[in-house]
N, C-alpha and C positions, 0 to 999 in steps of 0.2 A: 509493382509501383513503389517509388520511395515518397518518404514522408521527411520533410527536411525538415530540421528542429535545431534553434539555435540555443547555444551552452552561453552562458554568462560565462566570463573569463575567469579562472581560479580564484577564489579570495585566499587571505592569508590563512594559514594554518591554524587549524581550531581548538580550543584546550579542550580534549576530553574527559577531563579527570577533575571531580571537586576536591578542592585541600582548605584546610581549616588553616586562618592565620595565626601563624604562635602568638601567646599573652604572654608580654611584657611582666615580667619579675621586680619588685624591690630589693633592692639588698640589704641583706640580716643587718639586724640593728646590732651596733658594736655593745660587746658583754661590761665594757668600761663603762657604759654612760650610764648615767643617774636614771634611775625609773622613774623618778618625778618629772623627767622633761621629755618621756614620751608621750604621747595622748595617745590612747587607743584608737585602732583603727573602725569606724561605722563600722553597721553592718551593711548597712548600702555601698561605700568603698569597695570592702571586701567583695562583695557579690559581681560587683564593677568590675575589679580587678580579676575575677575568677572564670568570670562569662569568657566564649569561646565569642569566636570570629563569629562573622556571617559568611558563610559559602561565596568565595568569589563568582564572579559573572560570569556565565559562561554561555556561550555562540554554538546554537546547535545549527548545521546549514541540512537539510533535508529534502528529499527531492522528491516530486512526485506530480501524478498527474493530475489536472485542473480539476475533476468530477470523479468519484467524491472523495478522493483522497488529501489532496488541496482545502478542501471543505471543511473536511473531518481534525486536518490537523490545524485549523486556524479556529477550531473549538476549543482545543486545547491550550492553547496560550495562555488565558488567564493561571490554569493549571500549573503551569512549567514556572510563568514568571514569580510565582509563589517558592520554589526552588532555585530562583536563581538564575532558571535557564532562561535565553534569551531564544525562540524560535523563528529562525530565516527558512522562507518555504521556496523553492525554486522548482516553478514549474514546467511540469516536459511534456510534450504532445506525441508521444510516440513511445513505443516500449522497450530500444536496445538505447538511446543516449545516456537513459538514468544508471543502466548499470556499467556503462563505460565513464562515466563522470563519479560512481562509486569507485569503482577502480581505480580511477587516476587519481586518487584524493581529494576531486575537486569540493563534493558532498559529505558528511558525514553517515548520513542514509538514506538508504529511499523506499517509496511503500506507494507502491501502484501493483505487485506482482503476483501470484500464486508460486507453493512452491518449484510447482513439477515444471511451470519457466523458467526459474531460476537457475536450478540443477540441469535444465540442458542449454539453458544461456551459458554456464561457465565449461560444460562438456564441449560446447561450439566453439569459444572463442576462448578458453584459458586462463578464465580469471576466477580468482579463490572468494566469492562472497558466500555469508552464509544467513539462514532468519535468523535474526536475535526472539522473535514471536508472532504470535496469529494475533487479526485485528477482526477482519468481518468476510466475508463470501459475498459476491454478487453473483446472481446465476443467469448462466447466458440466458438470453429472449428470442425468440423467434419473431421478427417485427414485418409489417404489412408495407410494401413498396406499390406498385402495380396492381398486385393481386391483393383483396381487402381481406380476406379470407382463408382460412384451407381447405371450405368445401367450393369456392370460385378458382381452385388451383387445377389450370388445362394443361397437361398436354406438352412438356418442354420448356414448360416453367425454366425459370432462371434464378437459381439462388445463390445470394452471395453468403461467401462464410472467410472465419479469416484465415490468414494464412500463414500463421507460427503453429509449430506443430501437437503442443498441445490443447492451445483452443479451436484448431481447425477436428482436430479429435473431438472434444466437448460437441460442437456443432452437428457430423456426422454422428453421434452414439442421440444426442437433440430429435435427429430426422428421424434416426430409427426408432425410437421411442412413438415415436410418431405415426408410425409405419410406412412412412415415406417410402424410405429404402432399406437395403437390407443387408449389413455386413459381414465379411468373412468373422466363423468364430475367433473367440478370443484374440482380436486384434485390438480390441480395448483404444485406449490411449495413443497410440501408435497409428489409429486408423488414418487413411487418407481415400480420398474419391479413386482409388486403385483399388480398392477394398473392398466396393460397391459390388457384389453379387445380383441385386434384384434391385432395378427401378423401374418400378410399372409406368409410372407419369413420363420417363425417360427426360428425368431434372438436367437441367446443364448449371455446374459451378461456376460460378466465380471469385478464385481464392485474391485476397489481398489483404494489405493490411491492419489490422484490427480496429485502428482510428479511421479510417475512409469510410467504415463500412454508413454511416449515416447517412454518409451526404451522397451515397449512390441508390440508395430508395428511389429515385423515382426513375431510375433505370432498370431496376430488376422487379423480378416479382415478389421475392420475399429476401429477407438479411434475417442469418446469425450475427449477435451484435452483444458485444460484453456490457455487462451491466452498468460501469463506469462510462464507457461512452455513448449510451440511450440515457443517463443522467443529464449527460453534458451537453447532448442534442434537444432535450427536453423533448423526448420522443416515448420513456418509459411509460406513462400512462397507454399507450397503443400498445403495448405487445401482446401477442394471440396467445403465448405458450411461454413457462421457463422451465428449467431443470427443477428436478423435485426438489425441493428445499429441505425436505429430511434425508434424502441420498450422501450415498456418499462421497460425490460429487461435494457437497458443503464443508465437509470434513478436507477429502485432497487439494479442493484449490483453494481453501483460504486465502485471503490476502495478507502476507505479510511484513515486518518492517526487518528490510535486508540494510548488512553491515560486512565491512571488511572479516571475514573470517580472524577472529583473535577479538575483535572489536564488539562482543555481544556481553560483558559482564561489565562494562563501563560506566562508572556511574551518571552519566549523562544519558546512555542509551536505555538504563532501567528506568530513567525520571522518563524518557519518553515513554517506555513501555508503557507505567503503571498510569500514565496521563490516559494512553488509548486506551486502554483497558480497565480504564474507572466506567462508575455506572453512571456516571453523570452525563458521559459519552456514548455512552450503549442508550441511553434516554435520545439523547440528541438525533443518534443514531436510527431510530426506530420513530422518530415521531416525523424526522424530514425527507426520509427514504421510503417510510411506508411498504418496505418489503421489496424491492429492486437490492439491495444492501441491509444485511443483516450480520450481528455484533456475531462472534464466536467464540468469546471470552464467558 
């Protein structure tokens, strides 16, 4: 299934770099003139004349998706504009437009991802982005469509999961946990419903893509459904089951804030960093997430 998501049109090119404006000099007093007809300079002058710029303005465009990413960086702002920065959020409803909009220049960065998407988004289609840093984990959910339950689960059950390859991974390694079903060893990450050795209930999938998965609950009997989009469905209070929160699952998919490979020691891109990654944000974090979304910093 496709998920059409539309790009706001390029804006202009963004500064990414703070520069201090140069101070303004006097010129040397000439060594001919009378000392009686200079006045000394304040020290308030002086200090006036000495003081450095203010950080020009600078336009961060950023991309990401509505819950809770979107959420998380419009905490931030008061943060940034403290800095100087000015933060534009431009949001995406789907997972491959933000990092082709990285690529194209049209964003400066974006922070919907885990890494191990990342690294095969650019393996798939050829583009060089890298994390500049980790912000929080949401761990998948196992949520209730048809079936309220996993002890009301008959018989040919129908589950959706999604269908990039590694949170459709996440999902299946979810069921086995579960004991659902039962995977070829060490297919880890790489798993797909090919990989299925033992399903006693005899589950029938259905892969798609990771934003849909919500709004097809009352077609199936149970969804795999990423933490970001049971946020944005306000459906996270019902989930039956998530990934363990101390796994290490928490640790590999992080979510983080991807940048042009070269683009991560930028000082605009550390002012975002250290914004997400203040505790003032890990508070925020924790008191409006209640654990569907959790800090990693």
């Amino acid at each position: 299934m496709k998920h059409i998501a539309k790009l706001f049109a390029p804006a202009l090119a963004l500064t990414l770099s703070l520069s201090l404006a140069a101070c303004g000099g006097t010129s040397p007093a000439s060594s001919a003139a009378p000392a009686s007809s200079e006045a000394p300079a304040s020290s308030s002058e002086a200090a006036s004349s000495e003081a450095p710029a203010a950080p020009e303005a600078v336009t961060l465009k950023v991309g990401a998706s509505p819950a809770p990413h979107a959420e998380i960086l419009e905490n931030i702002k008061p943060l940034l504009e403290k800095d100087g920065i000015t933060l534009e959020i431009v949001e995406f409803t789907d997972y491959v437009i933000p990092n082709q909009a990285l690529d194209a220049g049209d964003i400066d960065a974006n922070y919907f991802q885990h890494l191990p998407y990342l690294e095969d988004f650019n393996a798939k289609n050829g583009t060089n982005l890298s994390s500049a840093g980790a912000i929080h984990f949401e761990p998948l959910g196992l949520y209730p469509g048809k079936t309220a339950s996993l002890d009301d689960l008959e018989e040919g059950a129908t589950v959706a999961v999604p269908n990039d390859t590694t949170n459709e991974a996440r999902a299946l390694l979810l069921l086995q946990k579960l004991e659902l079903i039962t995977l070829k060893e060490s297919v880890g990450l790489e798993a797909t419903p090919l990989d299925i050795v033992d399903n006693p209930k005899d589950l029938k999938f259905n892969e798609m893509e990771a934003a849909l998965l919500p709004s097809v609950l009352p077609d199936v009997d149970l969804a795999v459904i990423n933490g970001n989009y049971a946020v944005g469905a306000g459906i996270e209070d019902t989930v039956l089951t998530t990934e363990d929160k101390e796994s290490e699952a928490a640790k590999e998919f992080a979510n983080v804030v991807a940048v042009r490979t070269g683009d991560e020691g930028k000082a605009p891109i550390q002012k975002l960093l250290a914004a997400l990654q203040s505790e003032e944000n890990a508070k925020f974090i924790d008191e409006k997430y209640n654990g569907t979304v959790i800090p990693v910093f």
